[in-house]
N, C-alpha and C positions, 0 to 999 in steps of 0.2 A: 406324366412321363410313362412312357410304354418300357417296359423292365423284361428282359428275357433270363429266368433261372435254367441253368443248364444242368444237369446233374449228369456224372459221365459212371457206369454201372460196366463188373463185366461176372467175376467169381468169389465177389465179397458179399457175403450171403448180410451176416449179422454187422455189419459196418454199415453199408445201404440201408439196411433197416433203422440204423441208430439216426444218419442223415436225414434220412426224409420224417424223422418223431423231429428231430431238431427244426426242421423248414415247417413243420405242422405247429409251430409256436412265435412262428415271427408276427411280429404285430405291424397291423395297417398302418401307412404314413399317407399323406396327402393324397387319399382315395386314387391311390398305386393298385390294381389289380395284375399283378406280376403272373403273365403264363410262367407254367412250367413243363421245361423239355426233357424226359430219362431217357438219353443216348446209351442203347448195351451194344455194345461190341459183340461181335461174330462169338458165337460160341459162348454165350452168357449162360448165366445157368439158369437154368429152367424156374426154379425157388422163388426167382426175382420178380415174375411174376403176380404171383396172391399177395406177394410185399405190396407191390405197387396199388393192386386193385383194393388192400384193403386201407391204404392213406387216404386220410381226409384233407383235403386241399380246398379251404375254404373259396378260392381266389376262381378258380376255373377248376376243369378237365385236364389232367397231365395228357402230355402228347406223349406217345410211345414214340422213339424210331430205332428200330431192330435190321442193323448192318448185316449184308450178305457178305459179306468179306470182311475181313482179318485187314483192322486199321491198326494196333498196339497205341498206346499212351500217345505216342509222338502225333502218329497221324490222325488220332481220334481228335485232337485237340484240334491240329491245324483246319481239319474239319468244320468242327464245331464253332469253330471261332468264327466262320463266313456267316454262319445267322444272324451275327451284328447286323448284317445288311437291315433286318425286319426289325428292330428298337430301337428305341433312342440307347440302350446299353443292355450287356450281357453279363450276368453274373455265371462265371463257370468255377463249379463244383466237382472235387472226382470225390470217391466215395468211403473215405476218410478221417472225413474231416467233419464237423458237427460245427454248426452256428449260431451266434447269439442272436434275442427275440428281435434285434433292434438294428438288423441287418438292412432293409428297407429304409427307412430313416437316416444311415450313413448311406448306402449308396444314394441317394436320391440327392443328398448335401453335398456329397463330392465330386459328382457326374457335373451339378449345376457349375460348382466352382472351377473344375478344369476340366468341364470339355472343349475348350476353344484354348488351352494354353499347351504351344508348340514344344513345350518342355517333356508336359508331361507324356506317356505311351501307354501310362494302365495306370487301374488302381488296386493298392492289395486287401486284403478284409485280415489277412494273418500279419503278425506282427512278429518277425526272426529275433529270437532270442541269443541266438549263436553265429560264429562269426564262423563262413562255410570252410572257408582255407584252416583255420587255425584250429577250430573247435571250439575257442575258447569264448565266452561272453561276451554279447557285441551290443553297447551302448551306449546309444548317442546324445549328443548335445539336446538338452530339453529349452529350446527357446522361446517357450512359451505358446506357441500351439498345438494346437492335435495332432500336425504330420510331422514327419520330416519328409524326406527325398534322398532316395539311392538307387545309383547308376547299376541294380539286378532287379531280374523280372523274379516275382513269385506266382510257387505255383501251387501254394496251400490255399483256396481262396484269393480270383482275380475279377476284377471289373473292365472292362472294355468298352468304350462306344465304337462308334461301326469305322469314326476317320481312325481313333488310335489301331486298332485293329488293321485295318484295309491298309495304313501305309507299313506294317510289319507285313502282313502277309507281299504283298507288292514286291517290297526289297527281299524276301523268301522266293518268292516265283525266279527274280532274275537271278538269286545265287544261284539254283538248281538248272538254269539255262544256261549261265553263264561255267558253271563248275568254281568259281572263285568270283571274290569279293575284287573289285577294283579300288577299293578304300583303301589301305595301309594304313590304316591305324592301326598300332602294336596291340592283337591279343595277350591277354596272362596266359601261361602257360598251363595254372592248373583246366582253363576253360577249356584251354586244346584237346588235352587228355579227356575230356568228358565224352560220354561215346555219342554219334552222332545219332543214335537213338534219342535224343532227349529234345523236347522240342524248345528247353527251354535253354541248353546251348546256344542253339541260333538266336531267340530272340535277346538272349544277354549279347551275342555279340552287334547285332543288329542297334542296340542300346548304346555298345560302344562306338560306332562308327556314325552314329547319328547325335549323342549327345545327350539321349535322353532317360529320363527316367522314372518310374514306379514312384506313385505316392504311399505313403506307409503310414498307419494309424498308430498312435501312440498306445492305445488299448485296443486289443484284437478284437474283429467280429467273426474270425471263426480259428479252428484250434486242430490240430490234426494228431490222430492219434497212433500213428506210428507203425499199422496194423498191415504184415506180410504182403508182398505185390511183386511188380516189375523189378523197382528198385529198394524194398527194404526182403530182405531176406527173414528176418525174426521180429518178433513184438519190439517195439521202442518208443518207450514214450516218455522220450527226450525233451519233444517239441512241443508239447504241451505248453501253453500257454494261456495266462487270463483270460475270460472274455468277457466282454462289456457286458454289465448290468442293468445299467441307466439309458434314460433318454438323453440328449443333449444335443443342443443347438452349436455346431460344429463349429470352432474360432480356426479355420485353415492358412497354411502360411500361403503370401503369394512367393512366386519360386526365387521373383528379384530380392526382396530384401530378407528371405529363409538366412538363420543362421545355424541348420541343423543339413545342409548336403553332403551325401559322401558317394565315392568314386566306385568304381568296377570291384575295388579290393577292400571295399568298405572303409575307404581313408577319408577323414572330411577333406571339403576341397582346401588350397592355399589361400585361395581369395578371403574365406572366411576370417582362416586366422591372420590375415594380416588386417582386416578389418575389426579385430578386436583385439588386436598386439601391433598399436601403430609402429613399431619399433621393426616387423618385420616388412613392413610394407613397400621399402626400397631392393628386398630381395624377389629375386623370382626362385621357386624351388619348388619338388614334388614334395611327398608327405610320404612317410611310411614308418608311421610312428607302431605298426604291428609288427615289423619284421618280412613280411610277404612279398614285396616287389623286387622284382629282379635288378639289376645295375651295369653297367657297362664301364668297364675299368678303365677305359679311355674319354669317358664323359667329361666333360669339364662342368657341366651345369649341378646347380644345386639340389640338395637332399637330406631332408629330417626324418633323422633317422634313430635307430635305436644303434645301430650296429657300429663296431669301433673303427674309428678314423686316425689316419696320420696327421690332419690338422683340421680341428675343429673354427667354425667363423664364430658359432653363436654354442653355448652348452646348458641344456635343462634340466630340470628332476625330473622324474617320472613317478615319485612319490603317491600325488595327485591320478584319479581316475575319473573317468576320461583321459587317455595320454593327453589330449590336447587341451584339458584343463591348465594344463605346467606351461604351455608356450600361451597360452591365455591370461593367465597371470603372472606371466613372466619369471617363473620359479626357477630360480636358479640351479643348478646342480651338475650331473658330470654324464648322466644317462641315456640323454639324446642332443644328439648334436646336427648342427647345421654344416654341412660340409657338401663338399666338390665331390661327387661319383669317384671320381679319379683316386680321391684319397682314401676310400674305404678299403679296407681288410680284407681282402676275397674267404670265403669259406671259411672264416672264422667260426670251429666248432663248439668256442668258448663261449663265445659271443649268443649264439642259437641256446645252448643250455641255459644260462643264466638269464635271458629272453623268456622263457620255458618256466624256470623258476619263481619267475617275477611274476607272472601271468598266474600262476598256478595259485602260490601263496596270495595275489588277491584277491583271487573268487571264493576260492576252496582255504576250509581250514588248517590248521599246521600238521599233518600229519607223521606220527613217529615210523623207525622202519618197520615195527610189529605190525603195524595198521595199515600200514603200504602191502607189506606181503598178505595181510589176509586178505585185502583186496582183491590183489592179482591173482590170489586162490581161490574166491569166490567168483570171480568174473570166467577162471578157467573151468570151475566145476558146473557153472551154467549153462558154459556154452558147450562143456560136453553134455549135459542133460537135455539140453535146448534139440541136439544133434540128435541124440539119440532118440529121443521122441522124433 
């Protein structure tokens, strides 16, 4: 398998340098000689340089290519991404993020397994911790193999072969010709707000209007540390996450009989739970057992939900995590309910807090209000400190 590493470099002096120690420790899989490509953008810094010349790269010769023009994030990527054309797949890197030795070895088992399945549109090597709308911990159904599937692109660590690629870029070309999508499929609205600087805007809606989606490794093979840019303003290393250790010979789900799929708002899909709660299987309804999706007060179709209704069909606890553990075992209670759009509460502010509450109390421990304020007074005296440096 011909393997293209991309590394994308612009004014991260000591992150870059952390990256390419990380890529200097991946270990050989199936006498893979993986080039490697350091893409810097216009106006890199000079430093980056002696970095590059003094990595040892057992594999090859790093290719340099040094932009006469000012691409940013957005365009750097969409760039970059067209060298699919030369491999059988492209691993693209910004400058980050750090990888585990056994990077080669996953992509090499995942590319085999779906590069021919019309589902999938990438692969990721990071694994999201956090659920992007809420904040709050985002965790999915463990059904037994190494992925799941969810209808967003990552962009901490992503795998591409050159059809998944080529048919995003394709559908990109005609939105920009065209000025609008001809699809109507309904965006979320936080997607809308997202600036259309970001490249991974389009490709999340592109995901929505096509159907497809990102495979996700149960254990990350690379981790991002948070470190000032385009879009983080201060150190955050939030996102930090695991990363694989071990070797292993990959148990991947195929996409038809996955029992871990979730949607644009990280909902799992309805097919599933009714497939494992034959009791719902005569309903049709959406899912929004986080709180996030929006409603239409004239809807008449169905919706699990958390939020209060004027009359419930079906009513769960929420006790159980994974929300959808409780309609999986059919847990009785009064928390989520199955109801008609129509009959939902509008702006129920009550409803959002104690949503809030719920959420909070089962990640995080119980906090008194002495511990609450010194919080929010440490968090304030950071971020004036953070500032003032």
């Amino acid at each position: 398998m011909d393997i293209g590493i991309i590394v994308l470099g612009h004014k991260k002096i000591n992150p870059f340098a952390r990256l390419l120690t990380s890529l200097s420790k991946i270990l050989p899989y199936q006498n893979i000689s993986p080039s490697l490509i350091i893409s810097l953008d216009y106006e890199y810094d000079p430093k980056l340089i002696p970095i590059i010349h003094k990595f040892n790269w057992e594999f090859s010769s790093p290719k340099i290519i040094k932009h006469e023009v000012k691409l940013g994030l957005k365009n750097h990527i969409l760039q970059i991404g067209d060298y699919s054309s030369n491999y059988d797949a492209i691993i693209v890197l910004e400058d980050d993020l750090v990888v585990s030795p056994f990077l080669l070895e996953y992509t090499y088992q995942s590319v085999i397994y779906y590069e021919n399945n019309s589902k999938v549109c990438g692969i990721s090597l990071y694994t999201p911790k956090f659920h992007p709308i809420d904040k709050f911990p985002f965790i999915p159904l463990n059904d037994g193999f190494d992925n799941y599937f969810l209808k967003a692109p990552q962009s901490w660590g992503q795998i591409w072969t050159h059809s998944q690629w080529s048919q995003f870029k394709n559908w990109y070309i005609s939105l920009e010709k065209n000025g609008t999508s001809k699809n109507k499929t309904p965006i979320p609205g936080f997607l809308i707000k997202w600036p259309n600087s970001s490249w991974a805007k389009f490709f999340w809606i592109y995901m929505i209007e096509k159907d497809k989606y990102f495979v996700i490794p149960r254990i990350a093979l690379s981790t991002q540390f948070g470190d000032p840019g385009v879009h983080i303003k201060t150190k955050n290393t939030i996102h930090q996450v695991p990363l694989k250790i071990n070797s292993s010979n990959y148990h991947f789900a195929p996409f038809v009989s996955s029992k871990s799929i979730y949607d644009e708002y990280y909902e799992i899909l309805p097919e599933i739970l009714k497939s494992l709660n034959p009791s719902l299987s005569s309903y049709d309804f959406k899912v929004d057992l986080r709180g996030n999706k929006n409603f239409l007060i004239n809807d008449e179709s169905l919706i699990l939900t958390h939020k209060s209704t004027k009359k419930k069909i079906r009513a769960f606890s929420s006790e159980m995590f994974p929300y959808e553990i409780n309609i999986i075992h059919d847990l009785s209670g009064d928390q989520i309910s199955l109801t008609n759009q129509s009959k939902i509460i509008a702006n129920n502010l009550w409803d959002n807090l104690l949503l809030f509450e719920q959420k909070f109390s089962k990640f995080y421990i119980s906090l008194s209000l002495s511990q609450i304020f010194r919080l929010l007074y440490a968090k304030i005296v950071r971020r004036l400190f953070v500032k003032s440096k």
